[in-house]
C-alpha positions in Angstrom: 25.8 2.9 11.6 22.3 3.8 12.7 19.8 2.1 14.2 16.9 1.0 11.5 14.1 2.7 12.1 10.2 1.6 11.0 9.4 4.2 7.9 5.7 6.2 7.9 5.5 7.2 4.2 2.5 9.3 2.7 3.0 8.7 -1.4 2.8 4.7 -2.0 -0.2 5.4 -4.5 -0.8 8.4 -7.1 -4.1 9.1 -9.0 -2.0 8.3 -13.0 -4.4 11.4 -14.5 -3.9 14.4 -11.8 -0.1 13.8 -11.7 -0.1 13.6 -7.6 -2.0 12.4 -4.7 -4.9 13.5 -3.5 -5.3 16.1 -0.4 -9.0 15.5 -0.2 -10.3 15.6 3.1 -13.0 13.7 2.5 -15.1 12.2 -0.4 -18.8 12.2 1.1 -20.7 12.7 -2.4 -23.4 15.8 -1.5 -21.2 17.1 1.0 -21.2 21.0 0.8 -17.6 21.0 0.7 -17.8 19.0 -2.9 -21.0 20.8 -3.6 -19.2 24.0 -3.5 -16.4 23.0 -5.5 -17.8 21.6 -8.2 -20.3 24.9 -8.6 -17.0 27.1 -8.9 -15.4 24.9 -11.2 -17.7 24.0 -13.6 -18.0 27.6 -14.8 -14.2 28.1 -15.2 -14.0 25.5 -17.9 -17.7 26.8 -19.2 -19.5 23.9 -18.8 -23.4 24.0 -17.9 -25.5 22.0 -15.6 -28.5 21.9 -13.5 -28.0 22.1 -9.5 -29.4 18.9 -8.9 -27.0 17.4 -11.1 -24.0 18.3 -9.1 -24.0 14.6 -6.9 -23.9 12.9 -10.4 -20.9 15.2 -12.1 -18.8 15.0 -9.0 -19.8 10.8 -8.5 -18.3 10.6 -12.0 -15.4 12.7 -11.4 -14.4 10.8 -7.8 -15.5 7.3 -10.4 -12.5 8.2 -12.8 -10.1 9.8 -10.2 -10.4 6.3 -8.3 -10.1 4.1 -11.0 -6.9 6.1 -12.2 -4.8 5.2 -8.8 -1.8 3.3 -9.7 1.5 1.9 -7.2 4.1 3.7 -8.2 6.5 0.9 -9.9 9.4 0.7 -7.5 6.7 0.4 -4.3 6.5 -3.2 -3.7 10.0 -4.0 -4.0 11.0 -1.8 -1.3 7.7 -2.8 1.0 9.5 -6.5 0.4 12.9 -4.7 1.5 11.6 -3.4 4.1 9.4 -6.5 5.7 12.6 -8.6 5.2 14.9 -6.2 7.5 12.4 -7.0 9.7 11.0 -3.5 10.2 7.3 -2.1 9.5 5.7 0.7 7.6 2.4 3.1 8.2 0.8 5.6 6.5 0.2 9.4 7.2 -2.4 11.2 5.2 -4.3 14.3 4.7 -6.9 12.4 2.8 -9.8 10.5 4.4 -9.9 7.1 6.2 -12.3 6.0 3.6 -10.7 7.5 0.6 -7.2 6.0 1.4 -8.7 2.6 2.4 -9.9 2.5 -0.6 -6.8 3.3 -2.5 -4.3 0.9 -0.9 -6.7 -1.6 -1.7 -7.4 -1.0 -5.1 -3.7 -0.9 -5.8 -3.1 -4.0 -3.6 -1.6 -2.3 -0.7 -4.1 -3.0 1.8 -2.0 -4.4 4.4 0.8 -2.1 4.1 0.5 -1.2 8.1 -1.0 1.1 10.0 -3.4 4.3 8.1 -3.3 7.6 10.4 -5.5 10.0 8.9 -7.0 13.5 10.4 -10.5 11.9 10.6 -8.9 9.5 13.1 -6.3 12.1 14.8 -8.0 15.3 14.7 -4.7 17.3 12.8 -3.4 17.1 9.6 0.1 17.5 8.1 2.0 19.3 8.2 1.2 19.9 11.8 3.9 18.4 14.0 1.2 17.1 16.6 0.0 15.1 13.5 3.2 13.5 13.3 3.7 12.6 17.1 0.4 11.1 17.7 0.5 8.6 14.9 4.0 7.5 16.2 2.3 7.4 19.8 -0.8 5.3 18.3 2.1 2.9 16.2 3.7 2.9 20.0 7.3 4.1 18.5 9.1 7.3 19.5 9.2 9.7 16.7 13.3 9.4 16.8 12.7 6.1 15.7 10.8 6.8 12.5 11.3 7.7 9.1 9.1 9.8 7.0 9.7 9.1 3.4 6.9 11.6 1.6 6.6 13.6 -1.9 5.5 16.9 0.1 8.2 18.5 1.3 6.2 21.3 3.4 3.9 18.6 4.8 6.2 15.1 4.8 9.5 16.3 5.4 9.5 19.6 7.2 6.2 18.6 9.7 8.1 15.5 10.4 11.0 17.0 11.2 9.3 19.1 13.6 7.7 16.2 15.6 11.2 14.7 15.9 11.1 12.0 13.4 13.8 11.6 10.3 12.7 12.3 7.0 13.7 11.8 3.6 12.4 14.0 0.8 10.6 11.3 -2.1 11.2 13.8 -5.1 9.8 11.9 -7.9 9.3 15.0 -10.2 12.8 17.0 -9.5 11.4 19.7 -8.1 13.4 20.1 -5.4 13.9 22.0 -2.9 17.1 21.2 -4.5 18.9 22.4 -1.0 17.7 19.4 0.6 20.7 17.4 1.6 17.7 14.2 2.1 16.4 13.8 -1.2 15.6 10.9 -3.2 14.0 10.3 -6.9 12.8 6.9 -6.4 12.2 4.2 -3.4 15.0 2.3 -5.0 17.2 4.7 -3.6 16.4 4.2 0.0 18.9 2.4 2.2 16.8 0.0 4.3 18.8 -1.0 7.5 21.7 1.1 7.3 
């Protein structure tokens, strides 16, 4: 029997339209980052605009992608699971502090634990140093953690790196189908064992 272990997860929340979460690192409307992209893309799918109405196409863009967030179904049961085995959960992400602040609250995860983003430790997955420093700020070792995320490369693989156990969330089947830590669905996560 193992010891539980407090479980850092990266994919509580999806955007329903894109089909995944967000990589963004950061959402700040005007940015030349967003500027950029939106310029490039607009052409691809042949639609015209003026250059000063870029803020308003992308505002109505980040508007929609927002307000499509969801929980995946099988989240709050296992957050209940989890808080009643008397262990504690954090998040990891490539997104902003803003952005994902804003998306555990809109989905009513707001106080699912500590949120470790690059803004706040300079690295992103799937670097292991990302990995190591948010277990330092949570105050665990990374032996004692367990990274439960949808990106393989960036969830499973960076976590493994830094020392921490991982389990591959695999919601679509995609695989890698290899991966002897694989899961389709938080329901199939043995809390406390």
């Amino acid at each position: 029997m193992t010891r539980p272990r407090p479980a850092i997860t990266s994919s509580a929340a999806s955007p329903r339209a894109s089909g995944g979460p967000g990589r963004f690192s950061g959402t700040n409307l005007g940015s030349p980052l967003w500027t950029l992209c939106t310029r490039d893309f607009l052409p691809a799918i042949q639609v015209p605009y003026a250059e000063s109405e870029l803020d308003e196409i992308f505002g109505g863009y980040l508007r929609a992608y927002e307000d499509s967030y969801r929980s995946f179904p099988d989240v709050p049961q296992m957050l209940a699971t989890i808080a009643a085995a008397g262990l504690s959960t954090a998040v990891l992400t490539n997104g902003s502090r803003q952005q994902q602040n804003r998306k555990l609250s809109r989905v009513g995860l707001a106080g699912i634990g500590p949120v470790y983003t690059p803004d706040d430790l300079g690295v992103a997955k799937p670097d292991p140093a990302a990995f190591r420093l948010a277990c330092e700020r949570w105050g665990l070792a990374p032996a004692e953690v367990l990274s439960v995320g949808d990106n393989h490369e960036f969830d499973v693989l960076g976590a493994r790196a830094a020392g921490l156990h991982a389990i591959h969330l695999d919601r679509r089947g995609e695989g890698p189908f290899d991966e002897p830590h694989r899961i389709a669905t938080l329901a199939a996560l043995r809390v406390g064992v």
